[in-house]
MARSE-366132 format. One record per residue (C-alpha): residue number from 1; x, z, y. Coordinates in nm, 2 decimals, m for minus. Layout:
N
@n->NUM&X->X&Z->Z&Y->Y;
...
END
This chain:
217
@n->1&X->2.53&Z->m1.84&Y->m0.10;
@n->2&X->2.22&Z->m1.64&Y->0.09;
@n->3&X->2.39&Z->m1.46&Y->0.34;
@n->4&X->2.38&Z->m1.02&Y->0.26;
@n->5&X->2.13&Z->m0.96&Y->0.54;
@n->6&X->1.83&Z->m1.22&Y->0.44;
@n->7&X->1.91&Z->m1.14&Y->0.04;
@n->8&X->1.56&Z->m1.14&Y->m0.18;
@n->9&X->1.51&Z->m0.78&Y->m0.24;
@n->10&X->1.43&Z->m0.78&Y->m0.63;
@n->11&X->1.32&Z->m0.40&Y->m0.67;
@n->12&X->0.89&Z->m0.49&Y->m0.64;
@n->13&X->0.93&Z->m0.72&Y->m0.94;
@n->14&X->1.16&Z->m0.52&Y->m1.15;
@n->15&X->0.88&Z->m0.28&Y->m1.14;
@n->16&X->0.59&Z->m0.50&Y->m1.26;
@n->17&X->0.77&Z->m0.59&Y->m1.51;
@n->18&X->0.88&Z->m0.28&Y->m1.60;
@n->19&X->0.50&Z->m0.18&Y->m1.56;
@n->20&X->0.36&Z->m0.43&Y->m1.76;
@n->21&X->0.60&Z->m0.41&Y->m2.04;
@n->22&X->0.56&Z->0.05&Y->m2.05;
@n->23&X->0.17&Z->m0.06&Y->m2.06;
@n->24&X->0.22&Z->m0.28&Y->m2.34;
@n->25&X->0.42&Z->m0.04&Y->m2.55;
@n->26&X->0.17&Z->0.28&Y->m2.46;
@n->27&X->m0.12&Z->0.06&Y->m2.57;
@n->28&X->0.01&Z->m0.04&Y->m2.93;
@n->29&X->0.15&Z->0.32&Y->m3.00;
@n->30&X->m0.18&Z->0.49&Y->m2.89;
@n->31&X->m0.39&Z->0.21&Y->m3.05;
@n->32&X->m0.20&Z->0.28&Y->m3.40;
@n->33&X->m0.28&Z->0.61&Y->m3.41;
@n->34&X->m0.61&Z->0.55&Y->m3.37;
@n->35&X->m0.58&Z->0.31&Y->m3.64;
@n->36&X->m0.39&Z->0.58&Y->m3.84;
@n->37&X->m0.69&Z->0.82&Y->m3.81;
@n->38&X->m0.44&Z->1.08&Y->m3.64;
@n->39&X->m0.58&Z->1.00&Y->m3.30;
@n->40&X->m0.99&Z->1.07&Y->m3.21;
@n->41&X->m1.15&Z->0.72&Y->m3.05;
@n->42&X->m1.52&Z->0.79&Y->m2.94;
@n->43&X->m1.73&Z->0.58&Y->m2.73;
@n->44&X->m1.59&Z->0.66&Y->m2.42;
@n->45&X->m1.20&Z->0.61&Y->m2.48;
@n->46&X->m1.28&Z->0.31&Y->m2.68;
@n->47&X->m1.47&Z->0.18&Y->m2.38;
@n->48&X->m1.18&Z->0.28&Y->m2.15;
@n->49&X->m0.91&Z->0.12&Y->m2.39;
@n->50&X->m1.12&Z->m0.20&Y->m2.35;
@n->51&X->m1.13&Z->m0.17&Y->m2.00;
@n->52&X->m0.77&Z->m0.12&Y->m1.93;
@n->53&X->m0.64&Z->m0.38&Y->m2.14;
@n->54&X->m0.83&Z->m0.61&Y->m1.95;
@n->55&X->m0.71&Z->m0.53&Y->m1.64;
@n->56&X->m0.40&Z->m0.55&Y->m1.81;
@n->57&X->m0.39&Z->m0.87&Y->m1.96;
@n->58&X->m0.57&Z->m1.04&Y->m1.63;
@n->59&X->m0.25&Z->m0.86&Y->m1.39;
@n->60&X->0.00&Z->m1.04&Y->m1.68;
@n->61&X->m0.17&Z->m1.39&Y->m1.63;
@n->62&X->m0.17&Z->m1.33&Y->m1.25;
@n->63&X->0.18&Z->m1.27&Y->m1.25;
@n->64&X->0.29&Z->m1.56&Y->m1.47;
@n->65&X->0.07&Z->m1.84&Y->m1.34;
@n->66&X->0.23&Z->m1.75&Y->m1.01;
@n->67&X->0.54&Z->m1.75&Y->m1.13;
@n->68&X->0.48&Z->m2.08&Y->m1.24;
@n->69&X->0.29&Z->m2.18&Y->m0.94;
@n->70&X->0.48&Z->m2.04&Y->m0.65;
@n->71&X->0.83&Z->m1.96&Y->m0.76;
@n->72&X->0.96&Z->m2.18&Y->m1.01;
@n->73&X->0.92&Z->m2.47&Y->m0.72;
@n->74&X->1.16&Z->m2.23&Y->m0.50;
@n->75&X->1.39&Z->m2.18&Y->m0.75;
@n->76&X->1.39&Z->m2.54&Y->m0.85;
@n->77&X->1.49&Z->m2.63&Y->m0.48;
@n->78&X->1.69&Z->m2.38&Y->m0.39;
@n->79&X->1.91&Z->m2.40&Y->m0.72;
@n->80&X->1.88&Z->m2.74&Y->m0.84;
@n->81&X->2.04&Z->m2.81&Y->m1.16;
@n->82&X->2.16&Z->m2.42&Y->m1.17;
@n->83&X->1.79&Z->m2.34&Y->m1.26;
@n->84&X->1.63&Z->m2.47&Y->m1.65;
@n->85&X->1.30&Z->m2.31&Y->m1.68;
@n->86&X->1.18&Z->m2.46&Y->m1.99;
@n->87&X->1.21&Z->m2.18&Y->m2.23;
@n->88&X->1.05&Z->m1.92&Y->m1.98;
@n->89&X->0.73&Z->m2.14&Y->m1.91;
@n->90&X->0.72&Z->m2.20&Y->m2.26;
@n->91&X->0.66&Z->m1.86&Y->m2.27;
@n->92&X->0.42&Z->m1.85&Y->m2.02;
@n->93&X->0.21&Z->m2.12&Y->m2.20;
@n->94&X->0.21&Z->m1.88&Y->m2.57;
@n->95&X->0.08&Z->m1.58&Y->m2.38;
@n->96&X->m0.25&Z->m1.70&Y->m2.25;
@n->97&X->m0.38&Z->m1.78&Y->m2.56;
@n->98&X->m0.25&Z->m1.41&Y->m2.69;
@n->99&X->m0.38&Z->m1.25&Y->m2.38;
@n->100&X->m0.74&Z->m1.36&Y->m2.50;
@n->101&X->m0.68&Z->m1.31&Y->m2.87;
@n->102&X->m0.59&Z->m0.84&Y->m2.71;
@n->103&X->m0.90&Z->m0.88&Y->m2.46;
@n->104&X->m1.14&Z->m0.99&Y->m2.78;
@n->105&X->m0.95&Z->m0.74&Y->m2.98;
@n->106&X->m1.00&Z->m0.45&Y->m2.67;
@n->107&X->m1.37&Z->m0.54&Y->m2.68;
@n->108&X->m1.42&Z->m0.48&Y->m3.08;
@n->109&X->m1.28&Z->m0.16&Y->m3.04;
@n->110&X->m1.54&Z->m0.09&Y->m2.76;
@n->111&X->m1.81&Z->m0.23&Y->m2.97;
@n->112&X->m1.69&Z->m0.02&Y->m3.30;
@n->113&X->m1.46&Z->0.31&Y->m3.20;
@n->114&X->m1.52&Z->0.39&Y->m3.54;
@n->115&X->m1.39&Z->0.15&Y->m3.72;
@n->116&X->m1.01&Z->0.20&Y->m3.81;
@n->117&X->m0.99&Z->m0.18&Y->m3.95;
@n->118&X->m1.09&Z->m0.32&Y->m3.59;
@n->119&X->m0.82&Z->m0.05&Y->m3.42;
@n->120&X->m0.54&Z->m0.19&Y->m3.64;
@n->121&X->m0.62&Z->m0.55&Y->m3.57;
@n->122&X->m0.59&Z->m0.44&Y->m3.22;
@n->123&X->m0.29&Z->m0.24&Y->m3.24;
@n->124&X->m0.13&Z->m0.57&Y->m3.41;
@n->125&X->m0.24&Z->m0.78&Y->m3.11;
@n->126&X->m0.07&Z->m0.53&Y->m2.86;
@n->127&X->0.24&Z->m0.47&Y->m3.05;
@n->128&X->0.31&Z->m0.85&Y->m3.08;
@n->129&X->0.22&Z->m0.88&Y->m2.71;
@n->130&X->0.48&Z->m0.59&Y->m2.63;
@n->131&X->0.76&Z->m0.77&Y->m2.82;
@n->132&X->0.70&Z->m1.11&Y->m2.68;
@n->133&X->0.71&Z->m0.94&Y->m2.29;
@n->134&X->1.03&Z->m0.76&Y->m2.46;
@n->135&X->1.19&Z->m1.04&Y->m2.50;
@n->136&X->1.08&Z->m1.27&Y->m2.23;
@n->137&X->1.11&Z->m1.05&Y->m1.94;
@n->138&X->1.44&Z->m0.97&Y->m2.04;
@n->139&X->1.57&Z->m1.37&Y->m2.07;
@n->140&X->1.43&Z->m1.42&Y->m1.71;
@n->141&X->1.55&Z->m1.12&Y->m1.55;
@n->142&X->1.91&Z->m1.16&Y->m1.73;
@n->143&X->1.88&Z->m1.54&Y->m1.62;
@n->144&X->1.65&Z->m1.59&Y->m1.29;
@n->145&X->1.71&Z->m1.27&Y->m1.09;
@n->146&X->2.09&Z->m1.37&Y->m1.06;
@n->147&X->1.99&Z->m1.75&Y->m0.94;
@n->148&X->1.73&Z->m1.59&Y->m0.71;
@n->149&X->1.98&Z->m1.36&Y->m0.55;
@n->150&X->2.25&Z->m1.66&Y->m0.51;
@n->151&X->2.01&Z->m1.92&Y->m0.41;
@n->152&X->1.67&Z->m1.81&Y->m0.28;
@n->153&X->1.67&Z->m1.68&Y->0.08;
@n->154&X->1.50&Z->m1.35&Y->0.18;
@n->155&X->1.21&Z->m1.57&Y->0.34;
@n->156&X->1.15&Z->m1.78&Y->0.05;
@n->157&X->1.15&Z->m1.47&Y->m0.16;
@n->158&X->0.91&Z->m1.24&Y->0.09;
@n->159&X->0.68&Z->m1.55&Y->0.10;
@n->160&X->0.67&Z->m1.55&Y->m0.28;
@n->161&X->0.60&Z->m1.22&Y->m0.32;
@n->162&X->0.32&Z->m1.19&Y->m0.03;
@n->163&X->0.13&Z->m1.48&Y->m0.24;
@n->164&X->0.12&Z->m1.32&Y->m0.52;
@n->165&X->0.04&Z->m1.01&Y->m0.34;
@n->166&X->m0.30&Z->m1.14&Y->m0.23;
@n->167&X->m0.42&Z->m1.15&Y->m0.58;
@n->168&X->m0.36&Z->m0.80&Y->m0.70;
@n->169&X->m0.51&Z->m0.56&Y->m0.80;
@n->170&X->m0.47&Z->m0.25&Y->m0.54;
@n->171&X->m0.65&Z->0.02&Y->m0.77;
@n->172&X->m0.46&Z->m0.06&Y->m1.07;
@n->173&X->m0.12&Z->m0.18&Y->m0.98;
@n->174&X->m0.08&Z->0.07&Y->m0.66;
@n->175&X->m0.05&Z->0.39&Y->m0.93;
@n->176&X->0.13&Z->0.19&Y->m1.21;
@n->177&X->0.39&Z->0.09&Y->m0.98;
@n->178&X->0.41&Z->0.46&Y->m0.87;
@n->179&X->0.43&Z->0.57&Y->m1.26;
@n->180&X->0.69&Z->0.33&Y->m1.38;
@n->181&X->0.93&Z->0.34&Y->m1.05;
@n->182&X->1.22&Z->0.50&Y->m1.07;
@n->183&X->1.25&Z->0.76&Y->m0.76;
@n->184&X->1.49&Z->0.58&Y->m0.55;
@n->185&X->1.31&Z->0.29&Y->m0.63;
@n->186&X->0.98&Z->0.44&Y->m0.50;
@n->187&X->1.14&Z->0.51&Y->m0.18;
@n->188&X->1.26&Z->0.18&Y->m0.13;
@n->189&X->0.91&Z->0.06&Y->m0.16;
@n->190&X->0.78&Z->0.29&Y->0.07;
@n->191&X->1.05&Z->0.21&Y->0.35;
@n->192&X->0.94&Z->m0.14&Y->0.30;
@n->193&X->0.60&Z->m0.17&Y->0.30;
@n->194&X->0.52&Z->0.20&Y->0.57;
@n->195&X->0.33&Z->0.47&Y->0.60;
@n->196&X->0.05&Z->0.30&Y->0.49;
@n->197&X->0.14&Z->0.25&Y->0.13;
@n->198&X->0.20&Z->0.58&Y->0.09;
@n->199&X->m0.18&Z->0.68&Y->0.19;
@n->200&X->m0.32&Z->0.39&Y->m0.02;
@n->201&X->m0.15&Z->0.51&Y->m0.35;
@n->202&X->m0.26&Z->0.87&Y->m0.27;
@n->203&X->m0.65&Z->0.72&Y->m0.25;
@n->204&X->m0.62&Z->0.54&Y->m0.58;
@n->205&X->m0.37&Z->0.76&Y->m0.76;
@n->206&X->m0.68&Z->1.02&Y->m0.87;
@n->207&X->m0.89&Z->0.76&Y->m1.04;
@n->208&X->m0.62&Z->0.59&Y->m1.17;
@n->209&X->m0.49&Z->0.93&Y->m1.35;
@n->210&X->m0.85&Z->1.01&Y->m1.51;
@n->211&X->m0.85&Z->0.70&Y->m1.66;
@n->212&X->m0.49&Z->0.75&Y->m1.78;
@n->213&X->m0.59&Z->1.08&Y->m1.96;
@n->214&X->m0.85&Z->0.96&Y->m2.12;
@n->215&X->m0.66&Z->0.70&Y->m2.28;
@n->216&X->m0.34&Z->0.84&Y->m2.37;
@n->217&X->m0.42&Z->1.21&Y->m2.36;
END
């Protein structure tokens, strides 16, 4: 067992997830009431919709191809035979092709904010890619984060995570991370990463919050 000191420190990844998954769900439920008729779409909030699930979908492939990439080779020699990763890379391979089928979906909307038809097709697309993160992020955390805390040392884990890092997007994920973090969790982030964090998320945060109001009101 990883001795206490040099434990991976999970709370970053519980938060993208959490991120992606509260993104997922805000998406479908404001994308059916636009559907519905009960919630106003012009130009502009169709074009920011578009936008955001974009950015969206391209953060989930990031995170998942690295998974595949980068972690599941630490977990598979740090655990061994503790570790089967077939189901969750299975996964992985059905959400690509979904992650297209929301982007070409986002840009209908953006092309036709006025059509109700193209905002339910839409809405359909998000809500089956909110159940399918449901249920998937759920299986690994319930399954991998206990085999990364027995098995994977704290610099495997901090190694993992900086790779990944270097493909993210600071504008976007800075402020969701802030959104969807629990407060203790925010100020375990903080203590890790510095004073420096903090400043960047206060630089991005306004943007970030425009963009938010616009799209979810």
């Amino acid at each position: 067992m990883t001795a206490a000191v040099d434990r991976p420190n999970l709370v970053a990844f519980r938060i993208v997830h959490r991120a992606m998954r509260g993104d997922a769900r805000r998406l479908a439920d404001t994308v059916e009431r636009i559907a519905r008729g009960t919630s106003p779409c012009g130009a502009a909030r169709a074009r920011a919709v578009a936008g955001y699930v974009d950015t969206l979908c391209d953060g989930i492939h990031h995170h998942h191809a690295n998974e595949d990439r980068l972690l599941w080779p630490v977990l598979e020699r740090s655990a061994g035979a503790e570790v089967d990763l077939s189901a969750l890379s299975d996964d992985h391979s059905h959400l690509d092709p979904l992650l297209d089928q929301v982007r070409a979906g986002a840009r209908a909307l953006a092309a036709a904010p006025a059509d109700r038809a193209v905002a339910g097709r839409l809405a359909t697309l998000l809500g089956t890619l909110r159940d399918l993160l449901d249920e998937h992020i759920e299986d690994e955390e319930r399954t991998i984060f206990p085999i990364i805390d027995r098995y994977v040392s704290g610099a495997d884990w901090r190694q993992v995570e900086d790779q990944i890092r270097k493909g993210s997007q600071i504008r976007f994920d800075l402020p969701r991370m802030e959104r969807f973090a629990a407060p203790d969790e925010l100020a375990e982030l903080y203590r890790m990463a510095g004073p420096g964090l903090r400043i960047m998320v206060a630089l991005v945060r306004p943007g970030y919050r425009r963009r938010e109001r616009l799209i979810f009101g």
